[in-house]
C-alpha positions as CSV (number, residue, x, y, z in Angstrom):
1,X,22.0,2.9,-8.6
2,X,24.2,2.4,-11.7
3,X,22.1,2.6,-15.1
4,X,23.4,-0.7,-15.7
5,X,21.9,-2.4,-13.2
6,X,18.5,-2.3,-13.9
7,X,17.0,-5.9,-13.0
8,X,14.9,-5.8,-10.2
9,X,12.3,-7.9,-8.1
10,X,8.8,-6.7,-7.3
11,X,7.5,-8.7,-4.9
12,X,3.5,-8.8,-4.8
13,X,3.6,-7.3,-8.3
14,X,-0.4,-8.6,-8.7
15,X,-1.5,-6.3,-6.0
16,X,-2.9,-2.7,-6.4
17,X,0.7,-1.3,-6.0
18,X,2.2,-3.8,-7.2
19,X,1.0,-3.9,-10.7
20,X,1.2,0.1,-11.0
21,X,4.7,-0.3,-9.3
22,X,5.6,-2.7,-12.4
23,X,4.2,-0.3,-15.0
24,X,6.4,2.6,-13.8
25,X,9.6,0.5,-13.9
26,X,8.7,-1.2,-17.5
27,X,8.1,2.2,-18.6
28,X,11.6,3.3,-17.8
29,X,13.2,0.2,-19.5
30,X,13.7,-2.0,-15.9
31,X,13.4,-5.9,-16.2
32,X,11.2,-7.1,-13.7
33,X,10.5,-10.0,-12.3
34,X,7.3,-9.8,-10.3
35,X,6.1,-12.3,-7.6
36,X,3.3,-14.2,-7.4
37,X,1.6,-16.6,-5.3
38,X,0.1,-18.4,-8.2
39,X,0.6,-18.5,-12.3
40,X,-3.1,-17.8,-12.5
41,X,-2.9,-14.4,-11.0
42,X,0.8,-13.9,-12.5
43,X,-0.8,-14.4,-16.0
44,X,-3.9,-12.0,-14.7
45,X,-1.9,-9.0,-14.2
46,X,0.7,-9.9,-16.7
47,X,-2.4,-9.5,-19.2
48,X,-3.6,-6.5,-17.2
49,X,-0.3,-5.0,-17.6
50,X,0.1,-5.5,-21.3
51,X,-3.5,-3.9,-21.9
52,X,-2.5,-1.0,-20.0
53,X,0.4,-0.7,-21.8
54,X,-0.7,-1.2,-25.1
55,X,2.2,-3.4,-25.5
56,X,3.5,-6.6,-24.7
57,X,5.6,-6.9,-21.3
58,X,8.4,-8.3,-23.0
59,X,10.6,-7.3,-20.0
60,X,8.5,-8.8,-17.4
61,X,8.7,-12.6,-16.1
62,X,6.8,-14.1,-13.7
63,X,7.7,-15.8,-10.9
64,X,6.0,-18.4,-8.0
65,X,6.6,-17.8,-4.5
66,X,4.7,-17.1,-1.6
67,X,5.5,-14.9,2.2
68,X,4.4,-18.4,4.2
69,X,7.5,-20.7,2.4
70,X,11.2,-20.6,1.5
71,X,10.3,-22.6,-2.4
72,X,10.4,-20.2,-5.0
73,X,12.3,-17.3,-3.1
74,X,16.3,-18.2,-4.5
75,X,14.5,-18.7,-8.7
76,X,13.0,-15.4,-7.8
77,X,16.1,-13.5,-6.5
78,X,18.6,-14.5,-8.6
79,X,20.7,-12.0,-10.9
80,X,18.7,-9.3,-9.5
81,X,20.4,-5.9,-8.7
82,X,17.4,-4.2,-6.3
83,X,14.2,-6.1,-4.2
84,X,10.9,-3.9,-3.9
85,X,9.2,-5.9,-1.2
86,X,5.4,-4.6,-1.2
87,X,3.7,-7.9,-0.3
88,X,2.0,-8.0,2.7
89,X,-1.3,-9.3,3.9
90,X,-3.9,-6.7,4.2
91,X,-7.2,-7.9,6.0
92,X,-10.9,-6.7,4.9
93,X,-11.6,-7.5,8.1
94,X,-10.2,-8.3,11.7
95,X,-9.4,-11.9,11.9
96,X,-10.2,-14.3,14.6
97,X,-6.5,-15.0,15.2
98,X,-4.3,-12.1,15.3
99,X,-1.1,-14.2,14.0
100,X,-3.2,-15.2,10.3
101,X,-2.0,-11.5,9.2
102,X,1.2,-10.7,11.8
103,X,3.0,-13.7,11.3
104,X,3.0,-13.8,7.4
105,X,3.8,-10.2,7.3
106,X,6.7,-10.4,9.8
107,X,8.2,-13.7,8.8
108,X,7.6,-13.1,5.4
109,X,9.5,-10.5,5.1
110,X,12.2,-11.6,7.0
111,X,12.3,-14.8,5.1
112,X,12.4,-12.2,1.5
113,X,15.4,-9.7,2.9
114,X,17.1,-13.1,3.8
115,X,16.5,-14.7,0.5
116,X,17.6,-11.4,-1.1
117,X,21.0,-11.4,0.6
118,X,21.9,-15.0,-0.4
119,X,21.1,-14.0,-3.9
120,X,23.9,-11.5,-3.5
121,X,21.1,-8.4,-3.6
122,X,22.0,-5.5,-1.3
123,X,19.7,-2.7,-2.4
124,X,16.1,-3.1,-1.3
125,X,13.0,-0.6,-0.8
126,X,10.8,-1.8,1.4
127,X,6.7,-0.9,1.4
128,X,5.6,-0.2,4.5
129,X,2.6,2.6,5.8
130,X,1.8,5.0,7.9
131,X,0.1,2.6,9.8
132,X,3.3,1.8,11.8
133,X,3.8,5.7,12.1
134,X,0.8,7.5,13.5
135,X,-0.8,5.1,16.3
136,X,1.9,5.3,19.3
137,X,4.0,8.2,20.6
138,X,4.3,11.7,19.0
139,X,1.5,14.1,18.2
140,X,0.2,15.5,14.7
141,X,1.0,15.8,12.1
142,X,3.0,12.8,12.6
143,X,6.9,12.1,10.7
144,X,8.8,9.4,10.3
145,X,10.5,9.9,13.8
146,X,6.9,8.1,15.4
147,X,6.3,5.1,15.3
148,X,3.1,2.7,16.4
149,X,2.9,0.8,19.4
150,X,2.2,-2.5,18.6
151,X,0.3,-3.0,21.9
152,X,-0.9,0.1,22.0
153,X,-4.5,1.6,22.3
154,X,-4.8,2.2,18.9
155,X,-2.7,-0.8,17.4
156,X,-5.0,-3.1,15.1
157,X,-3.8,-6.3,13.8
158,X,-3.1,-4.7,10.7
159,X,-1.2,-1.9,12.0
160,X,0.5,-4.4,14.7
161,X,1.6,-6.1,11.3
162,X,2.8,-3.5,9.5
163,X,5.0,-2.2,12.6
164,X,6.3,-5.2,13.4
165,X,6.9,-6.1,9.7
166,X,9.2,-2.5,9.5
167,X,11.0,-3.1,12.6
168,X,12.4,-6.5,11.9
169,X,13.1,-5.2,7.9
170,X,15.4,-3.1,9.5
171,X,16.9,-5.7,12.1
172,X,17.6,-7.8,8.9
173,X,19.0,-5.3,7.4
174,X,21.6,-4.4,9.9
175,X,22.5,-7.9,10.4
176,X,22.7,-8.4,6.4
177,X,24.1,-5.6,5.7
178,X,21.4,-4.1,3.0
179,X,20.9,-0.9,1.6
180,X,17.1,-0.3,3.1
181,X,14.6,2.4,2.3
182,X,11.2,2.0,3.8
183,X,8.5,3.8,2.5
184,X,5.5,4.3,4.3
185,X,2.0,5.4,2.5
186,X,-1.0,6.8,3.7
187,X,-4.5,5.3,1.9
188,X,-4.0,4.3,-1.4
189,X,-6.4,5.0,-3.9
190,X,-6.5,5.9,-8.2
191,X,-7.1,3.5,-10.7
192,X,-7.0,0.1,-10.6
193,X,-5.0,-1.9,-13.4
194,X,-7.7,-4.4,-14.7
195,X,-10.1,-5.3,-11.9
196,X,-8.2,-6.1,-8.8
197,X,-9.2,-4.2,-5.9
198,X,-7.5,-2.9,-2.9
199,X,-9.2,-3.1,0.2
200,X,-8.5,1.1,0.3
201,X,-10.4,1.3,-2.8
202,X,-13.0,-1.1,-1.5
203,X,-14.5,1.8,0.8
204,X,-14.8,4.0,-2.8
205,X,-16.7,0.9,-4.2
206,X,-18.4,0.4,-0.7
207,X,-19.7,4.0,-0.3
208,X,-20.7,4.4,-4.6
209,X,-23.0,0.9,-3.7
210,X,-24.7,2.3,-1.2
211,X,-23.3,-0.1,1.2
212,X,-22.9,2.8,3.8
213,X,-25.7,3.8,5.4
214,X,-23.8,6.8,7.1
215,X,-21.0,8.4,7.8
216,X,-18.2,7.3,10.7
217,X,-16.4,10.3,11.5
218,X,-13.0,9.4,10.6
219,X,-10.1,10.9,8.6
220,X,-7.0,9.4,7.1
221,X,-4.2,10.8,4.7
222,X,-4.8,10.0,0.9
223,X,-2.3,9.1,-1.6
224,X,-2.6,8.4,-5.1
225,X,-1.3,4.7,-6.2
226,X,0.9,6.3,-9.1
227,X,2.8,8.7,-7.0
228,X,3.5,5.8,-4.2
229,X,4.8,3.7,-7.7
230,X,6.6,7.3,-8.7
231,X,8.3,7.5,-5.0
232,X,9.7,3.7,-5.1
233,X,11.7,3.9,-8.2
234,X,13.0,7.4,-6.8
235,X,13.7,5.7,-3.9
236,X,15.9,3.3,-5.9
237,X,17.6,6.3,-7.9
238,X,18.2,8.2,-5.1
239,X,21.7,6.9,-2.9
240,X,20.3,9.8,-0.1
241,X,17.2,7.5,0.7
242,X,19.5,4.4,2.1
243,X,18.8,4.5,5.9
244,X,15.4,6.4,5.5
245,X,12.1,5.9,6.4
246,X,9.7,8.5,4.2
247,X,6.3,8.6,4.5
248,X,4.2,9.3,1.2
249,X,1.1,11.0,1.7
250,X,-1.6,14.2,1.1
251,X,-4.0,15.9,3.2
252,X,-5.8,13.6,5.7
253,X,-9.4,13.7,4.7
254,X,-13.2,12.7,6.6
255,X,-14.9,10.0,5.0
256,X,-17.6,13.2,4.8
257,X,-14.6,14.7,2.4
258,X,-14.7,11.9,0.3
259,X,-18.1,11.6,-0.3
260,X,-18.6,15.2,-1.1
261,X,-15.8,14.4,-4.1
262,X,-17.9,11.4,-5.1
263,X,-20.9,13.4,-5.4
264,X,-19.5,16.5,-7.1
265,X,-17.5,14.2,-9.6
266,X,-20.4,11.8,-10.2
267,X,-24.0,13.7,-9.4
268,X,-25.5,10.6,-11.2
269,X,-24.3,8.4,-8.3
270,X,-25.2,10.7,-5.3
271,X,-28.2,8.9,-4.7
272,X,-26.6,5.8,-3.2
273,X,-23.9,7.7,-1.5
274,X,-24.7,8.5,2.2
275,X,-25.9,12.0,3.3
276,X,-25.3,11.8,7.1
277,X,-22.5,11.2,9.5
278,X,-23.4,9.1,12.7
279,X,-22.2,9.6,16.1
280,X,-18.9,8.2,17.4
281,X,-21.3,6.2,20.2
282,X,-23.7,4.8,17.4
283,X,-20.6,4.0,15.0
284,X,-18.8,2.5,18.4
285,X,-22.2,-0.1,19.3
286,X,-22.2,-1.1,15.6
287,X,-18.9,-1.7,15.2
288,X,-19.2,-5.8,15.7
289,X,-22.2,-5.9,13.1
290,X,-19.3,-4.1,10.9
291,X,-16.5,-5.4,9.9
292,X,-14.9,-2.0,8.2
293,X,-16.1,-0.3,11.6
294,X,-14.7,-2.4,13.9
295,X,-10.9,-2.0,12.2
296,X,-11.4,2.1,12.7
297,X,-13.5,2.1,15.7
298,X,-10.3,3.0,18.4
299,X,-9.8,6.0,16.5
300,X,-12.8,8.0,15.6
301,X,-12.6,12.0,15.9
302,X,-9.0,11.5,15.9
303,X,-6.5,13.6,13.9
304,X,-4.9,11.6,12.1
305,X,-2.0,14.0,9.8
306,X,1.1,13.4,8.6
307,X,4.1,15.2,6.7
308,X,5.6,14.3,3.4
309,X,7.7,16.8,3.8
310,X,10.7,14.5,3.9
311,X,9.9,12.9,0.3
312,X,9.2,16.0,-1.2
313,X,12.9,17.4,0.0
314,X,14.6,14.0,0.0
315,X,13.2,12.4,-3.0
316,X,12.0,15.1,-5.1
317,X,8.6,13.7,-4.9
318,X,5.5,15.5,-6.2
319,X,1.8,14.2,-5.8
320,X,-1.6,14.8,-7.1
321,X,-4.2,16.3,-5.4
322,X,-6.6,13.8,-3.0
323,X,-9.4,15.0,-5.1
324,X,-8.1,13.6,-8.2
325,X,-6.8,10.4,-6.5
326,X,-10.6,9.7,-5.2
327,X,-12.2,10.4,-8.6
328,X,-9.9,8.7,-10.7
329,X,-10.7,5.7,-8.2
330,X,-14.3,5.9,-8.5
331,X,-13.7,6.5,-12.2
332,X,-11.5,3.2,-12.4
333,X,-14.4,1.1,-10.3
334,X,-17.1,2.6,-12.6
335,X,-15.1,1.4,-16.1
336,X,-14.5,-1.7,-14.3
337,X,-18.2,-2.6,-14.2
338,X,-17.9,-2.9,-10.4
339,X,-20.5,-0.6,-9.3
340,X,-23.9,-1.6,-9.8
């Protein structure tokens, strides 16, 4: 990407990434228009942004649009050199109908690559996860060659989304002819930018409020939000990436892991946090009393690792350690005044 062209969209800039994905590129002199699905929460982060910062975000403008209709998308677009699309619904729970998260995710970002290309933009990075990696064919740790079955054993409504989402970014892109990185994270965690929380960082707020009685045995890969905002703008500066699906994550650690972090980093918390793990059977029979169960419950006891091997030779890409990424979230949750 030519140092001249530095104007770029961030679509779902209010979101966890989002807002730390528009810190990075402000920090490095981009102007950025970030998306929003209302002013109130554009002016929210925008404010969130600015205390972070220290600073006004002179270089940042807000803009209306939303996954679900075409207003908004060509203001949003236009004179803009590069697209980061990280919108995308992310449930706190399974919904009744499967198509209230796949069908925003899918059309939605059909309907933004499409957009993009009439406003003349070829160069896009696209936020995906390593839920449309690990849950299909392949064995670990999984790479970007494996990808989820949508109707597979595993295959959630969110990770039905997020694959299906990928695959048609990359059947637009053909078709358009757009310069498309995808970029798939594990769970996202670190610090929050003002008080929005992820649904990933929910389960740190969950388990610091006592709201987990015990432990399911599950794992996932961590990353830490500022190194998935680190690898995008990379991604951007780095021609080798166009084609490329990299996936962005650390070692895949138990809830059991976490908690053990929690309770070394924050003894005076330990009380609430929960001391036992409970049996894949119990955790399976409880899993409709349970909303966070019941999106994990097809997968307990499994392994679920991944490389990042390609970022790290591809991108140049370094990360913190898990450990850090899990205390500076609890950290972040604590300052927030969102743990009782």
């Amino acid at each position: 990407m030519s140092e001249t062209n530095r104007r770029v969209v961030v679509t779902g800039a209010g979101g966890f990434l989002g807002r730390h994905l528009t810190l990075s590129l402000l920090q490095q002199d981009f102007s950025v228009r970030g998306t929003f699905r209302s002013a109130v929460r554009g002016k929210q982060a925008k404010m969130a942004l600015e205390e972070r910062q220290g600073q006004p975000a002179g270089k940042l403008t807000i803009a209306l649009a939303d996954l679900e209709s075409d207003e908004g998308w060509p203001e949003a677009l236009k004179g803009a050199d590069a697209l980061f699309h990280t919108a995308s619904p992310f449930p706190a729970k399974t919904p009744d109908d499967p198509q209230d998260v796949i069908r925003p995710a899918v059309e939605g970002t059909r309907r933004v690559l499409r957009a993009a290309a009439d406003a003349g933009i070829r160069r896009v990075v696209l936020t995906s996860s390593i839920a449309a990696v690990m849950y299909g064919d392949g064995v670990p740790p999984y790479d970007e060659r494996n990808w989820t079955d949508a109707d597979g054993t595993f295959a959630t409504t969110y990770y039905a989304s997020k694959t299906l989402a990928e695959r048609a970014a990359w059947a637009e892109a053909e078709t358009l002819g757009l310069d498309l990185t995808v970029l798939c994270p594990g769970m996202i965690l670190g610090p929050m930018i003002g008080k929005t929380a992820a649904t990933s960082v929910g389960i740190v707020r969950n388990l610091l409020n006592g709201r987990y009685p015990a432990m399911p045995k599950f794992t996932v890969p961590v990353v830490d939000v500022r190194d998935v905002a680190a690898a995008h703008v990379l991604a951007l500066r780095t021609e080798a990436s166009i084609g490329e699906r990299i996936i962005l994550a650390g070692q895949s650690l138990s809830v059991v892991e976490i908690v053990a972090i929690l309770r070394d980093a924050f003894p005076e918390r330990a009380g609430k946090l929960p001391g036992m793990t409970v049996p894949n059977w119990t955790a399976r029979a409880a899993a409709s009393m349970h909303p966070g169960l019941a999106m994990i419950v097809k997968e307990l006891g499994r392994d679920n690792r991944v490389t990042s091997e390609k970022a790290r030779r591809l991108l140049g890409w370094t990360s913190r350690p898990e450990r850090e990424a899990v205390a500076a979230t609890a950290e972040s949750l604590i300052t927030a005044g969102l743990i009782v």
